[in-house]
Structure formats: structure tokens, C-alpha cells
TORPA-4810 file (N, C-alpha, C, O; in nm, 3 decimals):
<nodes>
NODE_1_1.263_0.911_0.164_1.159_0.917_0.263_1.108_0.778_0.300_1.035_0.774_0.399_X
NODE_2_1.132_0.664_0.239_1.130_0.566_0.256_1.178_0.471_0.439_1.164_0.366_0.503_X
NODE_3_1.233_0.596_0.441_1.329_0.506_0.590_1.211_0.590_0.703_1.216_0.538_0.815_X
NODE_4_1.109_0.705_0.694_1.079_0.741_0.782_0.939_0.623_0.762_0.885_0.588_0.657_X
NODE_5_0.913_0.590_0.870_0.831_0.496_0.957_0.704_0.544_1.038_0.714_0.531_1.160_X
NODE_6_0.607_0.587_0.998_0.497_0.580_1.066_0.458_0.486_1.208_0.421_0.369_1.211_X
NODE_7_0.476_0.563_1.302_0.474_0.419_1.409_0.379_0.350_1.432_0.391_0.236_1.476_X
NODE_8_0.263_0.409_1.406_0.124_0.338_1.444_0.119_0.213_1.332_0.061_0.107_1.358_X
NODE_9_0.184_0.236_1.207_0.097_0.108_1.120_0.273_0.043_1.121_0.290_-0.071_1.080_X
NODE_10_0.378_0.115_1.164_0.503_0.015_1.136_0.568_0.007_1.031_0.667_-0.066_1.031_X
NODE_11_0.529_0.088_0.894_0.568_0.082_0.749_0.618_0.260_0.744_0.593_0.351_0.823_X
NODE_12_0.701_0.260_0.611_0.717_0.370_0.571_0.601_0.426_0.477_0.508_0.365_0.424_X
NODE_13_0.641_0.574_0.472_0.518_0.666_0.455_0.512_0.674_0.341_0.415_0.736_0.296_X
NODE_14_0.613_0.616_0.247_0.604_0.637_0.089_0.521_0.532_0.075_0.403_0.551_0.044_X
NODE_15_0.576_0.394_0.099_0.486_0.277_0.099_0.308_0.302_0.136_0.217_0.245_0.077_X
NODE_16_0.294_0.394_0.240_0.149_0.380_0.266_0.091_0.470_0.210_-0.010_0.508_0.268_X
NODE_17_0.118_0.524_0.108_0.096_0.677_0.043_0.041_0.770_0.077_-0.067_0.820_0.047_X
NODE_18_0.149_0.807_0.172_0.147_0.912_0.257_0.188_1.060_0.176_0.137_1.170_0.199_X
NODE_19_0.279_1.033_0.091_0.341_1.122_0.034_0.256_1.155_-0.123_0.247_1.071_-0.212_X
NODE_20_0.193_1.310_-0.130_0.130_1.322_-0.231_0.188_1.343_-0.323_0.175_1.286_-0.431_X
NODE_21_0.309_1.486_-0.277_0.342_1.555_-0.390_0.481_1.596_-0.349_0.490_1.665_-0.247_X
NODE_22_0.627_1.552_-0.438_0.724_1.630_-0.432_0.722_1.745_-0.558_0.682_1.723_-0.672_X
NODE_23_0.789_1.900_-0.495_0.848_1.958_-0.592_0.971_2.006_-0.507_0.989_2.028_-0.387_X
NODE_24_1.077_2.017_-0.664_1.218_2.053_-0.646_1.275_2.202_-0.709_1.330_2.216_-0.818_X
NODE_25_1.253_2.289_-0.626_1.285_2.431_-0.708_1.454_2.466_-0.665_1.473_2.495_-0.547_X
NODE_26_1.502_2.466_-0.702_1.627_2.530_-0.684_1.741_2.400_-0.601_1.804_2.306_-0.648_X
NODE_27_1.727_2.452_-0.463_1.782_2.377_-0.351_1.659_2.335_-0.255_1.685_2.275_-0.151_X
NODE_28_1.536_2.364_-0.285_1.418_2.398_-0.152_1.337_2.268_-0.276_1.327_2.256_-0.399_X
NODE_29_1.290_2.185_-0.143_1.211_2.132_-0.163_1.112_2.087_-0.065_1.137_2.045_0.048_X
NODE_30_0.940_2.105_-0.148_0.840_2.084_-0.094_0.745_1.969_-0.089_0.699_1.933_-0.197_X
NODE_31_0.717_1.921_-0.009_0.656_1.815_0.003_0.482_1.804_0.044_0.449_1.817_0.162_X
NODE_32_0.444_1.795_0.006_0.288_1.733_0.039_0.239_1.636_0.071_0.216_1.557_-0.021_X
NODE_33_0.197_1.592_0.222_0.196_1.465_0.249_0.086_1.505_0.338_0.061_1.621_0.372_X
NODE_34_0.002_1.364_0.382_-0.133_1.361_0.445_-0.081_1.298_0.593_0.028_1.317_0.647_X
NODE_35_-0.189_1.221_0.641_-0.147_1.125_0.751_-0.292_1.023_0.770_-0.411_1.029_0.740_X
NODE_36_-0.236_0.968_0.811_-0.387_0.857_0.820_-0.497_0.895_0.876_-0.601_0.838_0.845_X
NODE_37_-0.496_0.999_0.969_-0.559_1.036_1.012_-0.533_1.145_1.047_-0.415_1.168_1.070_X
NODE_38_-0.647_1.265_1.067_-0.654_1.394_1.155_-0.551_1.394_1.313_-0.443_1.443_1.349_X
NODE_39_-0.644_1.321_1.363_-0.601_1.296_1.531_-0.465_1.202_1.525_-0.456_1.119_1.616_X
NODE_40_-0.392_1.205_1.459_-0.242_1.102_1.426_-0.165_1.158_1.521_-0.126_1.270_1.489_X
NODE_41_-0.118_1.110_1.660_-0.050_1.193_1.719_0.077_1.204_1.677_0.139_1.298_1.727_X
NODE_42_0.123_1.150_1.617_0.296_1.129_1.531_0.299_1.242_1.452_0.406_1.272_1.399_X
NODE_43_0.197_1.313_1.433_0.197_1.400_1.275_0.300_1.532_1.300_0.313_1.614_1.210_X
NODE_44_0.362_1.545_1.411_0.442_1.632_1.431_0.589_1.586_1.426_0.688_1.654_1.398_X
NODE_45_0.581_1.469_1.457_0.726_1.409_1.469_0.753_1.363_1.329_0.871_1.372_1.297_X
NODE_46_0.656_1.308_1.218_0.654_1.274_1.093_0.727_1.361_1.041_0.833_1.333_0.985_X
NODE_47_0.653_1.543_1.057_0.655_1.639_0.958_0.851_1.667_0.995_0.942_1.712_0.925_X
NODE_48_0.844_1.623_1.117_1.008_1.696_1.165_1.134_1.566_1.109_1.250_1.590_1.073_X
NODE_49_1.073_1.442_1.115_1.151_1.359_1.070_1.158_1.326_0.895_1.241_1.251_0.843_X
NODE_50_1.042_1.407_0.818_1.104_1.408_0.712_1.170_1.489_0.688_1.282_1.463_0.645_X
NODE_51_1.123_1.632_0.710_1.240_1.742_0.749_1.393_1.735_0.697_1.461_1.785_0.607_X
NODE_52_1.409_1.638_0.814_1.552_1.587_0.868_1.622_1.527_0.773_1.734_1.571_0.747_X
NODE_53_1.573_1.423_0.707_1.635_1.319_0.628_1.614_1.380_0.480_1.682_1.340_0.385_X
NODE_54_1.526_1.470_0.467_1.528_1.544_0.316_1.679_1.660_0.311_1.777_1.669_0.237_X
NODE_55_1.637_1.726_0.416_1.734_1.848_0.440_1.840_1.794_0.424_1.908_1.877_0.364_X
NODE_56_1.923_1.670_0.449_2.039_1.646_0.440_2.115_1.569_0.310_2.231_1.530_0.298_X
NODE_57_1.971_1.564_0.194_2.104_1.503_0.113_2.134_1.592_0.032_2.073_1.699_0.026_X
NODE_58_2.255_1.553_-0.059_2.294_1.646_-0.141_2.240_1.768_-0.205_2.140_1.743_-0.272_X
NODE_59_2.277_1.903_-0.206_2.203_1.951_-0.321_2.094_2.036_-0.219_2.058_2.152_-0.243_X
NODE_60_2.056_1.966_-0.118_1.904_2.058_-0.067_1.957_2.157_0.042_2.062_2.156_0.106_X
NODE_61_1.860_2.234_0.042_1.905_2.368_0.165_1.806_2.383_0.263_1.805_2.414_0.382_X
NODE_62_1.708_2.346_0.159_1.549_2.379_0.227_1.492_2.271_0.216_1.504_2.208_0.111_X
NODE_63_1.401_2.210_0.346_1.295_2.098_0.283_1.179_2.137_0.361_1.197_2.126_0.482_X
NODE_64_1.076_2.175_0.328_0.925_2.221_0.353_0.823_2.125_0.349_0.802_2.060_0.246_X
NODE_65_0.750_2.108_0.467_0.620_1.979_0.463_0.511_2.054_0.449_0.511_2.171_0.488_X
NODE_66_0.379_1.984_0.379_0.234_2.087_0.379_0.188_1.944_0.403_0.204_1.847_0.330_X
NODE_67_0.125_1.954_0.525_0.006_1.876_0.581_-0.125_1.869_0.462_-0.190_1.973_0.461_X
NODE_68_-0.152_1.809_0.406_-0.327_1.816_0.321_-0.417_1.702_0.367_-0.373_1.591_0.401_X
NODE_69_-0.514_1.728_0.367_-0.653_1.643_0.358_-0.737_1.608_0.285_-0.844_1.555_0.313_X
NODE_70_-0.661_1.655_0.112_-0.762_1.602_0.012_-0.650_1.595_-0.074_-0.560_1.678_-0.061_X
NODE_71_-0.644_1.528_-0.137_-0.764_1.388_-0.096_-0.747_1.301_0.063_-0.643_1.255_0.110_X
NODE_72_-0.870_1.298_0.116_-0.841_1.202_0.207_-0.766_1.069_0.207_-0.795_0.992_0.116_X
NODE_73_-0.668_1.027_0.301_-0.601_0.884_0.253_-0.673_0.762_0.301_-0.757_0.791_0.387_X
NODE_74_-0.667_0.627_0.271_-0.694_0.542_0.277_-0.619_0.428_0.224_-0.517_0.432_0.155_X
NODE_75_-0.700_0.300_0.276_-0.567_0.215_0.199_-0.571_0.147_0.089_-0.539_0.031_0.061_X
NODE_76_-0.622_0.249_0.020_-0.601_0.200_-0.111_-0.538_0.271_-0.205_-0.530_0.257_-0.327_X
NODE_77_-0.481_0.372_-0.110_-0.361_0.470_-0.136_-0.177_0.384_-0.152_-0.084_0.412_-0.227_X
NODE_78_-0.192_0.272_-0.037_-0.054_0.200_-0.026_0.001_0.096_-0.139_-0.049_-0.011_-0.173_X
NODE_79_0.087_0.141_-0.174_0.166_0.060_-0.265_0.106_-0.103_-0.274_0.021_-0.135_-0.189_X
NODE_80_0.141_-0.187_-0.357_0.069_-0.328_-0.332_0.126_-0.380_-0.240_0.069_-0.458_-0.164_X
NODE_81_0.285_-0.337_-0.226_0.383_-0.414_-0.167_0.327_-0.376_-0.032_0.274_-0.465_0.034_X
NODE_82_0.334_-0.217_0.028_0.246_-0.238_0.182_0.153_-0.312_0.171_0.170_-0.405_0.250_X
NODE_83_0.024_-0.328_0.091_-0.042_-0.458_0.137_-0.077_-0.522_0.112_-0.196_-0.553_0.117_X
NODE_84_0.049_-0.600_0.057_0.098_-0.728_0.076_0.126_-0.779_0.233_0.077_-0.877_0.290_X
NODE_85_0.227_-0.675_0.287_0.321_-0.714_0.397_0.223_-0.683_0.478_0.249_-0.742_0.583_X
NODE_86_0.074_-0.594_0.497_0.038_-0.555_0.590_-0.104_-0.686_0.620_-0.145_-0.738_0.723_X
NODE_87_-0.141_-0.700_0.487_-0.236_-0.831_0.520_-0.354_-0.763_0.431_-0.449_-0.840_0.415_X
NODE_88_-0.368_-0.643_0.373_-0.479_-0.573_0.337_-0.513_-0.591_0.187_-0.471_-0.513_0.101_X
NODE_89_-0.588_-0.691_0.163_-0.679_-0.765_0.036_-0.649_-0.614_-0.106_-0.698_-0.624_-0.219_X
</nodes>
């Protein structure tokens, strides 16, 4: 999930900790991920582009997104390395 890209901030969504929660049951896997915001207009193209790139590797059949809001995100959710690269103390 690393390669999908949030367009508004330019980084991937693992990096900005976007991503709460993987589980792996069988072949189906579920994901729990937030977005920076409510009003994110990407949050549809996010949910379809991880979708995409989960569903296809080995092993999976199913890949399922759950939108959450709690915890709310912020950035002090992002890896050091996002901000580092992003400028954020």
C-alpha cells in the first residue's frame, strides 16, 4: 500500500498513517484506514485504488476497505520519515 499516493499531501498512505488496521483471514483481506479529512475528495478513489493493488497480489481474492474516524488522524500519526520529507517538526 505503500505505492498508493494520496494526492493532496503527495506521500503514500502508509507513510501518513493512513492505514489503521490490516487483517488477513483466509484469502480476504480487510483494511481499516481513515483519511485526513472528512471532506477528502480522493476518499473514493483511495478506497478503489487500494482495492486494486491489494486484490492482486498473491494469495488474495478479496480485499475490503472500512473508512473510520476514530481515532481521528493527524500528523502525528505519519511515520518520522513522512515528516521528515514533508517539513513537519
Amino acid at each position: 500500500m505503500k505505492t498508493v499516493v494520496d494526492p493532496e499531501i503527495a506521500f503514500n498512505i502508509v507513510d501518513l498513517g493512513l492505514v489503521y488496521d490490516i487483517q488477513v483471514k483466509g484469502n480476504s483481506v480487510s483494511i481499516k484506514m481513515t483519511l485526513t479529512t472528512p471532506a477528502c475528495p480522493f476518499g473514493p478513489e483511495l478506497i478503489e485504488e487500494v482495492k486494486r493493488k491489494v486484490g492482486v497480489l498473491q494469495g488474495v481474492g478479496k480485499a475490503d476497505v472500512e473508512i473510520v474516524w476514530e481515532p481521528p488522524w493527524a500528523p502525528d500519526k505519519m511515520s518520522d520519515y513522512a515528516k521528515m520529507e514533508l517539513g513537519i517538526g
